[in-house]
N, C-alpha and C positions, 0 to 999 in steps of 0.2 A: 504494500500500500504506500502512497506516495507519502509526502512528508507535508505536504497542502492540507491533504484529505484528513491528516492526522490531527496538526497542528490548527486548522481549521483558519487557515491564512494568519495565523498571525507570526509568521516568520518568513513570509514571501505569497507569492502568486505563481497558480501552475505555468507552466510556459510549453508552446508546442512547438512543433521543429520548426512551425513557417514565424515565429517569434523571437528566436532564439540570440541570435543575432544583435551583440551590442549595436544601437544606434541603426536604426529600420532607411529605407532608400529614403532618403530626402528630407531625411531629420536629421540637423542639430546635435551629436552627442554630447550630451549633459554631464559636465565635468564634474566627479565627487570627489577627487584629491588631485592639486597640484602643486606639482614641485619643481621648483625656477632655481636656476642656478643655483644646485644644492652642492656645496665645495666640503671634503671631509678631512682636517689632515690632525692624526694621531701624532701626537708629543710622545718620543722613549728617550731614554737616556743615550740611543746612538743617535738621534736626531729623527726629525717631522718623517712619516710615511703618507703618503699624499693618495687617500685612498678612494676619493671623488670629486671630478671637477666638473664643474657647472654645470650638472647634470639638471635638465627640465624636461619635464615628460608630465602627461597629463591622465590621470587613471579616471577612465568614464565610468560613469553612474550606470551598476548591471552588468559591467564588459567582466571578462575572465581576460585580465594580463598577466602572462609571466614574462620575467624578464630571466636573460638568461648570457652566460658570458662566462669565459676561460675561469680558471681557478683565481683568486686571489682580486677579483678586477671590482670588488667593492660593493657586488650585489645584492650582497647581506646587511654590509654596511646601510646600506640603501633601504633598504626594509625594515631594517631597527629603528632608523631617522623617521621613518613612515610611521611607523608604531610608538613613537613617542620617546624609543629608548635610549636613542644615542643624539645627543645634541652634534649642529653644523655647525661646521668652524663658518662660513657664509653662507648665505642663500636661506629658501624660505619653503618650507611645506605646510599648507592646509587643507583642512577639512571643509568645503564649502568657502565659508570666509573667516573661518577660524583658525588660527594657528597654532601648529602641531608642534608642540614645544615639552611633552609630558605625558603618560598614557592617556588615551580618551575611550571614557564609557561604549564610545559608537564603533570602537576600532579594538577587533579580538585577534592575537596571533598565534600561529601553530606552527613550534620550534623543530627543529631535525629531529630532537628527541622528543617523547611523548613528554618526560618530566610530570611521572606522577610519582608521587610521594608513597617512598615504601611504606611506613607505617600508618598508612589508611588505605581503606578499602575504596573498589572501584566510584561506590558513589559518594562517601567522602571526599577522595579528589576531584569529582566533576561540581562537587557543591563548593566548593572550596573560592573559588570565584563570590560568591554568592557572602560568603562569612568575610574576605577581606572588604567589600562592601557594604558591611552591617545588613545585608537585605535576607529575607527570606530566600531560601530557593526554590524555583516554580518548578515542583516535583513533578507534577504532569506532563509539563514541558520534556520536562527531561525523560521521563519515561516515554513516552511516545520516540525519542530522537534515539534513545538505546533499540529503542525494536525497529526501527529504521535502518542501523547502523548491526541486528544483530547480535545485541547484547544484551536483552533483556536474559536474565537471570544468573548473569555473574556481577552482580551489584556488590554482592558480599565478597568475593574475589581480590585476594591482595595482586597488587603488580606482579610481583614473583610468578603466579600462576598464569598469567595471562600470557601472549605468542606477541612477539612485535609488531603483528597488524593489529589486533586487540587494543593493545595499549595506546596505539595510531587511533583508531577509534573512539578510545576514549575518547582522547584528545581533542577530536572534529567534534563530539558530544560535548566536552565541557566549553568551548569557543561559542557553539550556535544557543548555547543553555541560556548565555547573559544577551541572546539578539544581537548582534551587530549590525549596522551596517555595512560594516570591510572587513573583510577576511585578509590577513598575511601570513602565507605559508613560505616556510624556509626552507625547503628541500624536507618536506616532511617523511617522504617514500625514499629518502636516500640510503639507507639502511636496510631495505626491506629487501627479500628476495626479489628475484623476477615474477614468480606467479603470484606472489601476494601485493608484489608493486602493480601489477595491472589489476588486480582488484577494487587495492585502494582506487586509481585511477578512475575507474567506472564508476565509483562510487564516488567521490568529489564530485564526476561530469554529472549524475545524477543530481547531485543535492543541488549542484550550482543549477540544474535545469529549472529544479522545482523551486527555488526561494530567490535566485535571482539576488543573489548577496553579490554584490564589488568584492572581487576577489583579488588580491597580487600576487602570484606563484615563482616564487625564484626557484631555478632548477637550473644543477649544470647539463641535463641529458636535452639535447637538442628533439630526440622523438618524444617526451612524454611534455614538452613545452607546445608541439605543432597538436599533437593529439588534444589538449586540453584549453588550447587558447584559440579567443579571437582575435587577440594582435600578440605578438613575440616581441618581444626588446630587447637588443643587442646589443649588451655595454661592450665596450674595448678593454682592451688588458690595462691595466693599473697606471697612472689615473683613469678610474672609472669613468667615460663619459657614454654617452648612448651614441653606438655607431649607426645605427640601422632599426628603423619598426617595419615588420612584415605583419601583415594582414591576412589572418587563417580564412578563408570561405570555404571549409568542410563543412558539410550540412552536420545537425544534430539530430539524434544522437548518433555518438561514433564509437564504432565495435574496437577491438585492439587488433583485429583483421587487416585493418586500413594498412597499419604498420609494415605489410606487406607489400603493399600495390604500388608496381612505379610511381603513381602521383605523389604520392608521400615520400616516397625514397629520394624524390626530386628535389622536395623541397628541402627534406634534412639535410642532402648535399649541398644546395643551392647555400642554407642557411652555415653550413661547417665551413664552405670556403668562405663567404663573407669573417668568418671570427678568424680563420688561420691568414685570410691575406687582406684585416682590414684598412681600409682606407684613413683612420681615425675619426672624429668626430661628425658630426654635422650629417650624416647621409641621408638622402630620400627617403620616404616612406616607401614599401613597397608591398606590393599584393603578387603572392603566387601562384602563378595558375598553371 
């Protein structure tokens, strides 16, 4: 059962394939975070590491972006900035017309690790949100999102017992428990096997289908960034700036089948020489077809 039919809309709106699609032909897409010349540079005792420069990019309202670039090129950096956690040495990120200077209530993240706390049980951890809040937790809510996700009846369940898709599950359960309206995931399936990595994957494409949450997905694997996004962003090697945005137009929903078929393979290539032979900063937008 869908997570709409569950939650009775109040975590999003069903969405159908001929919907899917951030920003519909001849509309406007409606900016929910932007980030302008976002500069990042870390002070150590060998001297400054300059780990983003004047990065601006614009994450739309409903779109599925990942951003995605070489090892070390700042794309994490980029997303903790996003998530309130890491202050910019310059530049400016907001939320609408607010700016993102500290965690915000509307903005929930999901780290590489699950990071759930060994000594509580699975629904301990997913409330836990909820207590550094002072608020209740909307139990219902959350029960509905575990049998969504497959976990209804390991509530009681310490970490230990759970498989690292499990506790990845959690994770997506306790983020969507406080509502958000932005999702940031940080190579959350980086860890996972192959077959449990396409799982999770279907199961993000899913929830992002039915709730329509602003998602940011940083990923180094070029397939599971074209598989899951409506546009890709392509920082450069360190300093991080945005070399390239490509624009997904695979219908939804999408099987892990695709990952086969020349058109895809086209693109992952297309998308691998652009990072091994890129041009640096500034580049085109571009859609592959």
């Amino acid at each position: 059962m869908r997570i709409t039919q569950k939650i009775e809309g109040r975590i999003g709106v069903s969405m159908t394939e001929s919907t899917v699609a951030a920003g519909a032909p001849g509309k406007t897409p409606k900016t929910k975070m932007a980030i302008r010349n976002a500069t990042k540079v870390y002070e150590t005792r060998s001297g400054g590491v300059h780990a983003l420069d004047n990065v601006s990019l614009d994450v739309r309202e409903g779109e599925f972006l990942c951003i995605l670039g070489p090892s070390g090129c700042g794309k994490t950096t980029l997303l903790w900035s996003m998530a309130g956690l890491h202050s910019l040495t310059s530049g400016d990120i907001r939320l609408g017309n607010e700016p993102i200077v500290k965690p915000h209530p509307e903005i929930a993240m999901i780290f590489q690790d699950a990071n759930l706390l060994p000594w509580r049980n699975l629904a301990k951890n997913i409330e836990l949100p909820f207590e550094l809040k002072r608020k209740p937790p909307d139990r219902a809510l959350i029960a509905r999102l575990l049998d969504r996700v497959g976990l209804t009846g390991f509530e009681n369940k310490m970490p230990r017992e759970l498989s690292g898709g499990m506790q990845q599950r959690a994770s997506i359960v306790r983020s969507l428990s406080v509502n958000p309206s932005v999702l940031l995931m940080d190579e959350p399936f980086g860890a996972l096997d192959a077959f449990t990595r396409d799982e999770m994957n279907l199961l993000i494409q899913e929830i992002w289908m039915e709730t329509r949450k602003t998602i940011a997905f940083v990923t180094h694997s070029i397939a599971e960034a074209i598989f899951l996004a409506d546009r890709v962003a392509v920082m450069s090697a360190r300093p991080g700036r945005i070399a390239e945005i490509y624009d997904i137009d695979i219908p939804r929903p999408r099987s892990i089948e695709i990952q086969t078929e020349p058109d895809f393979i086209k693109r992952v290539l297309e998308i691998k020489s652009r990072i091994q032979h890129g041009r640096g900063a500034g580049g085109p937008r571009v859609a592959i077809t």
